[in-house]
C-alpha positions as CSV (number, residue, x, y, z in Angstrom):
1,X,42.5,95.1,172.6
2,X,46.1,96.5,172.5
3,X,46.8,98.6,169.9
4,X,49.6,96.2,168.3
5,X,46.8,93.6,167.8
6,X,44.7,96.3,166.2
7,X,47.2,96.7,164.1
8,X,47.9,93.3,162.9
9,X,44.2,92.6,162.5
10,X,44.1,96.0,160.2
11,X,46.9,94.5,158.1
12,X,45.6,91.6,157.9
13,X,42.4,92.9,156.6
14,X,44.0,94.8,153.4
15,X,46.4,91.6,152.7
16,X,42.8,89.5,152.2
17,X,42.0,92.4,150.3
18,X,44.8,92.1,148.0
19,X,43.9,88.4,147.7
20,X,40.3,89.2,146.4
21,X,40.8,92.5,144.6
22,X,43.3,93.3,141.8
23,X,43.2,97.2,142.5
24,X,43.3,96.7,146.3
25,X,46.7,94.7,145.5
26,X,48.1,97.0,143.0
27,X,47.5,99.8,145.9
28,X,49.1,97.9,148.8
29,X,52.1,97.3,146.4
30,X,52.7,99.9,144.5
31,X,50.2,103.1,146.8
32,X,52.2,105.8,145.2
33,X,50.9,105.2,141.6
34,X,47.5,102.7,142.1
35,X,45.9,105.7,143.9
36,X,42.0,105.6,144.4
37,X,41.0,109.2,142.9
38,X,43.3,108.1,140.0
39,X,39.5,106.5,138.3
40,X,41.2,105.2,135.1
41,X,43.5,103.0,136.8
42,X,41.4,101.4,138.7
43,X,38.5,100.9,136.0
44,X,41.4,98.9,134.1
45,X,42.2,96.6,137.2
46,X,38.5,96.5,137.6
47,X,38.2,95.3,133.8
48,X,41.1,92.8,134.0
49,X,39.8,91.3,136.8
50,X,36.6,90.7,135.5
51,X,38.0,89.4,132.1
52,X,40.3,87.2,134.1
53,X,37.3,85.6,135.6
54,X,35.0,85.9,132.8
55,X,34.5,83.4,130.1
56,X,35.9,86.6,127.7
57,X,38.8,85.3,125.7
58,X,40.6,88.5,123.7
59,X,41.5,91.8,125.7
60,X,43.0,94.7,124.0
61,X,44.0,98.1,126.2
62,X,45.1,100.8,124.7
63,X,46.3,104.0,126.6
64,X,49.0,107.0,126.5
65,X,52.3,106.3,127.5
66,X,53.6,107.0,131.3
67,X,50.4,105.9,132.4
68,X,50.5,102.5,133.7
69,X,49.8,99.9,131.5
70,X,52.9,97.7,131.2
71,X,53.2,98.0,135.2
72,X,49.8,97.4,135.4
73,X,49.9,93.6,133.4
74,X,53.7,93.4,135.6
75,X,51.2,93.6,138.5
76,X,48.2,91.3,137.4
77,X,50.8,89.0,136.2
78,X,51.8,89.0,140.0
79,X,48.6,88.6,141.2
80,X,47.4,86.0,139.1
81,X,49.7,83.8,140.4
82,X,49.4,84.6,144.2
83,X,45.6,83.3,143.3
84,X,46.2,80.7,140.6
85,X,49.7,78.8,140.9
86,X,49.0,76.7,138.4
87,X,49.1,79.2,135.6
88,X,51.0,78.9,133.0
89,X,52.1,82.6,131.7
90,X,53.8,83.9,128.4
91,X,54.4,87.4,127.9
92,X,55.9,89.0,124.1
93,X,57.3,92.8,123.4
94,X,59.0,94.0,120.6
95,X,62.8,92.3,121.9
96,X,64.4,89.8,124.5
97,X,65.9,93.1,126.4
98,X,62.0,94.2,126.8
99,X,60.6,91.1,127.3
100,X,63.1,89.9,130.2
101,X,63.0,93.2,132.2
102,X,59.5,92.6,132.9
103,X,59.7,89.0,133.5
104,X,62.4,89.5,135.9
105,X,60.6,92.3,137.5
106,X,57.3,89.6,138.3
107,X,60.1,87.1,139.6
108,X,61.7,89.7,141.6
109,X,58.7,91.0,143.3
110,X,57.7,87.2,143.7
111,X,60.7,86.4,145.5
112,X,61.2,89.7,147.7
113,X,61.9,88.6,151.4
114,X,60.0,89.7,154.3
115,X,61.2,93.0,155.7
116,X,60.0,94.6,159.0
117,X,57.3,97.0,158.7
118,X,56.8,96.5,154.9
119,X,54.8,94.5,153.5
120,X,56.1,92.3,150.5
121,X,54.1,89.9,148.3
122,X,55.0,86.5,150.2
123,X,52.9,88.8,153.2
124,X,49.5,88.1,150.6
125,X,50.3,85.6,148.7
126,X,52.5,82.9,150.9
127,X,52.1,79.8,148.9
128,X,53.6,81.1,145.7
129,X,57.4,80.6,145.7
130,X,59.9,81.0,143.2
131,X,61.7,77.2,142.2
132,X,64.8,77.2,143.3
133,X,67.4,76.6,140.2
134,X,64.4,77.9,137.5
135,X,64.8,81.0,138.2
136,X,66.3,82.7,135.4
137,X,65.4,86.2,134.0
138,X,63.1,85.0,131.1
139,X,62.1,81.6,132.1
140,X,60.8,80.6,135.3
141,X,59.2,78.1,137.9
142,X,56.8,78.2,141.4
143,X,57.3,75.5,143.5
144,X,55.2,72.8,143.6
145,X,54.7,73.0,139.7
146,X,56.3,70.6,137.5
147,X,57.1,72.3,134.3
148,X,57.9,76.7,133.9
149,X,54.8,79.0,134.8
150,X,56.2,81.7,132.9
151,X,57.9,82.6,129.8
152,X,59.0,85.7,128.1
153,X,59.7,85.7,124.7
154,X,59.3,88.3,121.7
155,X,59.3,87.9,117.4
156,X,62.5,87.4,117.5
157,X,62.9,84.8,120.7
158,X,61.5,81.3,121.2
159,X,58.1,80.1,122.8
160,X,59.0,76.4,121.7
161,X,58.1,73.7,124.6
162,X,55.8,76.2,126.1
163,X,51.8,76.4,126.8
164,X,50.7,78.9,128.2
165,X,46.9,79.6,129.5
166,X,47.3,83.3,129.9
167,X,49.6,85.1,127.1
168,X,50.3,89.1,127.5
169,X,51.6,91.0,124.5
170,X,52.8,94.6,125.4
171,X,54.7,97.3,123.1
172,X,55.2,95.2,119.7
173,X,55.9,98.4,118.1
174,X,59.3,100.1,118.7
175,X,59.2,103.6,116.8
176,X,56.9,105.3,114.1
177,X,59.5,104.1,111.5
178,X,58.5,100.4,112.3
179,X,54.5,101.9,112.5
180,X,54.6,103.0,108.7
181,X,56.5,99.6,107.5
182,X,54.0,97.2,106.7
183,X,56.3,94.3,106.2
184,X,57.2,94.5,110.0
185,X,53.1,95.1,110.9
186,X,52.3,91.6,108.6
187,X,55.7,89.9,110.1
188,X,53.9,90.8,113.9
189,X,50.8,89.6,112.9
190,X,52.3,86.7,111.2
191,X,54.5,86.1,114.4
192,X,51.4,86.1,116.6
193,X,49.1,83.7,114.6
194,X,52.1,80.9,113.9
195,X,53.6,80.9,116.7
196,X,52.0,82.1,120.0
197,X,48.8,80.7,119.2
198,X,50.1,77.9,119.2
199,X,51.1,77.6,122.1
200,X,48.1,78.6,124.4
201,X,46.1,75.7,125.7
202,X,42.6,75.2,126.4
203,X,40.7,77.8,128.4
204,X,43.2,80.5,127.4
205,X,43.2,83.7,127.7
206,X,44.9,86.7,125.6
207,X,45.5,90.5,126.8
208,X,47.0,92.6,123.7
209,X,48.5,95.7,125.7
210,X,49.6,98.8,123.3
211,X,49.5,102.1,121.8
212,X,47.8,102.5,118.5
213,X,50.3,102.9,116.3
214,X,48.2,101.8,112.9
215,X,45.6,100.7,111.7
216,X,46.8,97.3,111.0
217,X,49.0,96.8,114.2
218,X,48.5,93.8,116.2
219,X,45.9,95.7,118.3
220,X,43.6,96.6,115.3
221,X,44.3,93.3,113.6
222,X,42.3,91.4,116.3
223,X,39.5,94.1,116.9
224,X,39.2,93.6,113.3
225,X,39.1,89.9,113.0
226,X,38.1,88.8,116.1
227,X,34.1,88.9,117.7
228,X,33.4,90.0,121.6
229,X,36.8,91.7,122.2
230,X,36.8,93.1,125.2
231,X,38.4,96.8,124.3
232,X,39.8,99.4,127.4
233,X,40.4,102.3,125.3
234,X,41.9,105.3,127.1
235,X,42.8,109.1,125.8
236,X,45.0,111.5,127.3
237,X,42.9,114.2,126.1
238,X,39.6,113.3,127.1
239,X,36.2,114.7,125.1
240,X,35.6,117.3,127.4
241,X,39.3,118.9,126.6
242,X,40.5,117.7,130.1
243,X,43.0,115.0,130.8
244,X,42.8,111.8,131.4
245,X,44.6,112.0,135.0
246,X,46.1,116.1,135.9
247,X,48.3,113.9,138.0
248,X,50.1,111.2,136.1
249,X,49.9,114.1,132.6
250,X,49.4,117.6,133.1
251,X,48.2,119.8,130.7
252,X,51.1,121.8,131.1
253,X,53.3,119.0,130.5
254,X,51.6,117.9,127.5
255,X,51.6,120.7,125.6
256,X,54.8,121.1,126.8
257,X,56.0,117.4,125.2
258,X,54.4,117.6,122.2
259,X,55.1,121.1,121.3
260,X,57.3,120.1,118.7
261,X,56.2,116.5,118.1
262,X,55.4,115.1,115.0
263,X,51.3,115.6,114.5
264,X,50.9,111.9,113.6
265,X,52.6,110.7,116.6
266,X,50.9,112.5,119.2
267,X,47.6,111.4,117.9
268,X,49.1,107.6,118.3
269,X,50.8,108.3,121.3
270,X,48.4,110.3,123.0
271,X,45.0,109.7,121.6
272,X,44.9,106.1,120.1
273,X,44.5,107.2,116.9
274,X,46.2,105.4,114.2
275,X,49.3,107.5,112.4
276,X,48.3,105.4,109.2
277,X,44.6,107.0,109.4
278,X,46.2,110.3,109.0
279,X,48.2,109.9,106.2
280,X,45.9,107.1,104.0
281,X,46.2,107.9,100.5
282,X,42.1,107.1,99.6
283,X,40.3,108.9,102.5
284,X,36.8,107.6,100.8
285,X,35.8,105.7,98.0
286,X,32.1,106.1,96.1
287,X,29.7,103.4,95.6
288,X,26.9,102.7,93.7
289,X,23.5,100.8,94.3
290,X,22.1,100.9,90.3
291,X,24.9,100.8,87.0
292,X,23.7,103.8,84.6
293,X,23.5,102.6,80.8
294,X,26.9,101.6,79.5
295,X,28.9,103.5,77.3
296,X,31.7,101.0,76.9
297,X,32.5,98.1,79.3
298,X,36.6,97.7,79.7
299,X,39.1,96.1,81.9
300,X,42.8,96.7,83.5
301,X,45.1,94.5,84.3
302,X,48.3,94.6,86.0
303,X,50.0,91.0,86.4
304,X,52.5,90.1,89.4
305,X,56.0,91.4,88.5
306,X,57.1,88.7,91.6
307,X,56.1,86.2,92.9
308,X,54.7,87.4,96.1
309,X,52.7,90.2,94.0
310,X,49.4,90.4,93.5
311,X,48.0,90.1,90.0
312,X,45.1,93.2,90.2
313,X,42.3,92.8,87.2
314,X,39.2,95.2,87.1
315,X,36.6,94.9,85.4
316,X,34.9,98.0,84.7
317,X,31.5,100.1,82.7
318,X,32.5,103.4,81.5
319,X,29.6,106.3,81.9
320,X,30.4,110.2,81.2
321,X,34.0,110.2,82.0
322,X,33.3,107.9,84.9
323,X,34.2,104.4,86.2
324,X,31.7,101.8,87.5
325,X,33.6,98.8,89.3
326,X,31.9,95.5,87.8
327,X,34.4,92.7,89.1
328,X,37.6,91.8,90.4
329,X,40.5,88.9,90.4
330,X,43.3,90.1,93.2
331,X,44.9,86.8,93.7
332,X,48.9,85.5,94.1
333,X,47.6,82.6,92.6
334,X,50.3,81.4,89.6
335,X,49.6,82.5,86.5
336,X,47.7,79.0,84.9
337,X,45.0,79.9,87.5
338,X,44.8,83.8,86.8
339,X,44.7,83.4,83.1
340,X,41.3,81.4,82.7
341,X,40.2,83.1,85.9
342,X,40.4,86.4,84.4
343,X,38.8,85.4,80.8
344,X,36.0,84.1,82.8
345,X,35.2,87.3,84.0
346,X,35.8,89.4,81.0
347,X,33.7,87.1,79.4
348,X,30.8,87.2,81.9
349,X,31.1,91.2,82.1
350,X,30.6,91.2,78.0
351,X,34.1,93.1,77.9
352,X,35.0,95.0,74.9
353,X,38.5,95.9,75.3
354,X,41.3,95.4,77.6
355,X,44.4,96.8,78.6
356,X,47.8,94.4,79.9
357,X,50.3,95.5,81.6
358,X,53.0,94.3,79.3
359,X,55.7,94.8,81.3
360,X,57.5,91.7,83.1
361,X,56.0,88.9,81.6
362,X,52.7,90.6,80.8
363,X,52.5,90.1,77.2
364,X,52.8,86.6,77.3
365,X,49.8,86.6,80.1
366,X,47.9,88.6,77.4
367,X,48.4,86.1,74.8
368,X,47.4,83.1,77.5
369,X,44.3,85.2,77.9
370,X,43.3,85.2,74.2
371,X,44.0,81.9,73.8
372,X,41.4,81.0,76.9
373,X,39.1,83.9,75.6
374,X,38.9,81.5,72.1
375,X,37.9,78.5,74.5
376,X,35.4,80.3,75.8
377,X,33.8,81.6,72.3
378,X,34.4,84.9,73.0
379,X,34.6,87.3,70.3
380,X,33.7,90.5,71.9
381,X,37.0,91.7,73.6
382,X,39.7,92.8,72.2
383,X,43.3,92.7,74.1
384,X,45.7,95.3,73.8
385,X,49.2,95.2,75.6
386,X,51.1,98.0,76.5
387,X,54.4,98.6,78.2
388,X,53.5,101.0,81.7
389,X,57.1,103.3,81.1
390,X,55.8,105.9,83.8
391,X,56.7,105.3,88.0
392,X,54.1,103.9,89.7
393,X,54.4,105.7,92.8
394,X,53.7,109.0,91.2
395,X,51.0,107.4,88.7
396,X,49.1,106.2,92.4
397,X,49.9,109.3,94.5
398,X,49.0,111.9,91.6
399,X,45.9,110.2,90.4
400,X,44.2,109.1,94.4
401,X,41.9,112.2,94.4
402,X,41.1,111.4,90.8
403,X,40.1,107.9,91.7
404,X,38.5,108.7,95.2
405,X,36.1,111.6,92.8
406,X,35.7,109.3,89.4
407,X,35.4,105.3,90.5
408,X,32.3,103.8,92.2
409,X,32.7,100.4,93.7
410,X,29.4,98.0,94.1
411,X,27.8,98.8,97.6
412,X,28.9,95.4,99.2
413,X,32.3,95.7,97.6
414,X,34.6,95.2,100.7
415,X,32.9,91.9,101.4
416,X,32.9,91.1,97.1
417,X,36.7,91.9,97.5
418,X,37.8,91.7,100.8
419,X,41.6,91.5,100.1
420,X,41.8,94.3,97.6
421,X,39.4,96.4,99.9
422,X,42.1,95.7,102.9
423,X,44.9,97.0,100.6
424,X,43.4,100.1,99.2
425,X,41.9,100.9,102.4
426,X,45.5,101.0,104.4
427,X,47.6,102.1,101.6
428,X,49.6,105.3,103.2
429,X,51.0,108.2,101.2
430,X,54.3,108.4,103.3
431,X,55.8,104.8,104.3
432,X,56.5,101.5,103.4
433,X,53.8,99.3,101.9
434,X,53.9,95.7,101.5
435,X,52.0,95.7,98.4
436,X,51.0,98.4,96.1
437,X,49.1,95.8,93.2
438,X,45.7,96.9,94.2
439,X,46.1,100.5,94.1
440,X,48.4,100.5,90.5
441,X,45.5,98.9,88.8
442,X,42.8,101.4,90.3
443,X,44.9,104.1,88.9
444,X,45.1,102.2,85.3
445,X,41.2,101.9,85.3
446,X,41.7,105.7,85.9
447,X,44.1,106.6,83.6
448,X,42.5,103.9,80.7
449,X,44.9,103.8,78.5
450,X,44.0,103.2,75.1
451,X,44.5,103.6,71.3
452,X,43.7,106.8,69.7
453,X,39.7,107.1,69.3
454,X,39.0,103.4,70.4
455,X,35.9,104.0,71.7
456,X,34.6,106.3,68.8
457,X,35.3,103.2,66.7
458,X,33.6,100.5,68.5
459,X,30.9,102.4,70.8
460,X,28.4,101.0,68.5
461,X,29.3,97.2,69.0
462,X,29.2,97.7,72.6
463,X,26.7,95.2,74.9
464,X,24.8,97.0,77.4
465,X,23.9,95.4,80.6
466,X,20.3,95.3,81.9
């Protein structure tokens, strides 16, 4: 056998290679990066293979920058549809500009002509053609299909006409300014469940790609809602101290880059761990399994100033200068639901006296509450309404350690109050919160303001609870 044969026969060998293994593609594509010492890259091809033929439905990777991950789902993208023409792909980042660089990078790579002595991907995969005339950067066609195989769009763009049965989200988040604004975390998430779930089709499949940011990006949204997530979860700085890959990040370098670098970014960037974790204002909250004997039984309550606040009211036994968590009503409901709601509760709880925000429209929600409290025959607690004059944003920050040291919560409390429980648990000290209802009214129940010697005067008439 002449040598030119053997060598046709050897390439042939690695292009039916490519065909069958994702890592064995990625390394006859790309052999300066997909390198086989370089273990964590080709566990994560390994992984997305055996997702992609799994009946798995949710993927989320998360790994340090410069380390392959966007090339990497460029590359599976490709190789999905060498083996599968007939999918139908859709790939979101955090803008169009992002987006369509990696979509024309797939095309591109699709449509690279033969050149001697190199091998390109028509050489693997020789039935998957670019359409010619649907080619375009963002939006494109194989031949032989009869509608778009891929789309790339972002929360700003446009998925409308398009189904997809594999979507790819990579890089959502821009900077650490956009990682400490929850309006643009909720507006992701929002984006996500109202419009690109809606357009997969049966038999989907979903790969979130990105580094951790928060707690409450996109990423930790769906390991946090969503059961049998498959999770690739990758450090730069290992448990051992070493790195992940000496190659791709040397020590050297790394200590080099994030001399200077803000703490919380290089535990994001690097490690996977959420800036937002760092900087939570409540770092623990007590609980309790049995109430002690009640001194006096009270409730806060902070109505919605607008209407896409929350209206926050706790009710709550008071023991030796401490604060047991009976019940709660955190709800944007309007205001004819809150008010019986919330006399309902103060009259189950045996309340004897309550505070109201009286500020914006508060007063007149205290009045509505006495009126339903009447209804009810309830004669035991006493409303009083009070204007809240101080800031709120130093009344939360200043009081946190007071209220992590002083209020217990009922052990099952983040299931009892899930919403309220998601809010106080992801509230951060530095940054832009969406809402800031839940935390306000913890710090009233903390602060309990009341008139002078209220307690001495009606300790007596107070109901105990069994």
């Amino acid at each position: 056998m002449n040598s030119l044969l053997k060598e046709e026969l050897k390439k042939q060998a690695y292009l039916e290679l490519a065909r069958r293994d994702f890592f064995e593609y990625c390394k006859l594509m790309a052999s300066d990066f997909y390198k086989e010492d370089r273990i964590f890259l080709k566990d994560v091809c390994n992984q997305l293979q055996d997702f992609y033929n799994s009946d798995e439905k949710i993927c989320v990777i998360n790994m340090p920058p410069r380390h392959g991950k966007s090339r990497t789902s460029g590359k599976l993208v490709e190789w999905v549809l060498g083996i599968n023409p007939d999918e139908k792909i859709m790939t979101g980042s955090y803008n169009e500009t992002l987006s369509g660089t990696f979509a024309k990078s797939v095309r591109d790579t699709i449509a690279s002509e033969r050149t001697e002595g190199v091998i390109v991907y028509n050489d693997i995969f020789p039935n998957t053609k670019i359409k010619y005339g649907e080619a375009s950067s963002s939006k494109w066609a194989l031949e032989g299909s009869g509608q778009a195989n891929y789309l790339a769009t972002s929360p700003t763009g446009t998925a409308t006409g398009f189904g997809c049965t594999l979507m790819i989200i990579d890089d959502l988040i821009k900077n650490v300014q956009e990682a400490y604004n929850e309006n643009v975390l909720q507006k992701q998430i929002e984006w996500f469940n109202n419009t690109m779930l809606s357009r997969t089709e049966n038999g989907f499949k979903l790969i979130i790609i990105m580094t951790r940011w928060a707690s409450m990006d996109l990423a930790g949204y769906i390991l946090e809602n969503y059961d049998n997530v498959r999770h690739i979860n990758y450090k730069a700085v290992q448990e051992d101290g070493l790195m992940l890959c000496e190659e791709v990040l040397s020590r050297e370098d790394y200590e080099l880059k994030t001399k200077n670098m803000n703490k919380d970014i290089i535990y994001a960037n690097y490690q996977q761990e959420p800036i937002d974790i760092k900087n939570r204002l409540y770092s623990k909250f007590k609980t309790y399994e049995k109430l002690p004997p009640a001194h006096y039984i009270m409730n806060y309550t902070d109505t919605a100033d607008e209407g896409s606040d929350f209206l926050c009211s706790i009710d709550y036994l008071m023991y030796n200068k401490e604060y047991y968590i009976l019940d709660i009503v955190y709800t944007q409901e309007a205001m004819e639901i809150t008010e019986p709601l919330v006399a309902k509760m103060m009259t189950k709880d045996h309340v004897g006296y309550a505070n109201i925000e009286s500020n914006n429209g508060g007063r007149g929600f205290a009045r509505n509450v006495q009126r339903e409290l009447k209804l009810l025959n309830n004669l035991h607690t006493k409303i009083h309404w009070f204007h809240q004059s101080e800031n709120k944003q130093a009344r939360i920050l200043s009081n946190s350690t007071a209220v992590m040291n002083n209020i217990y919560f009922p052990m099952n409390w983040e299931d009892r109050f899930s919403e309220f429980a998601r809010h106080v648990k992801h509230y951060i000290r530095d940054g832009k919160n969406e809402h800031d209802d839940a935390e306000d009214c913890l710090t009233g129940v903390y602060e309990n303001p009341k008139p002078t010697n209220v307690l001495e005067t009606r300790r007596e008439s107070a109901i105990k609870i069994n």
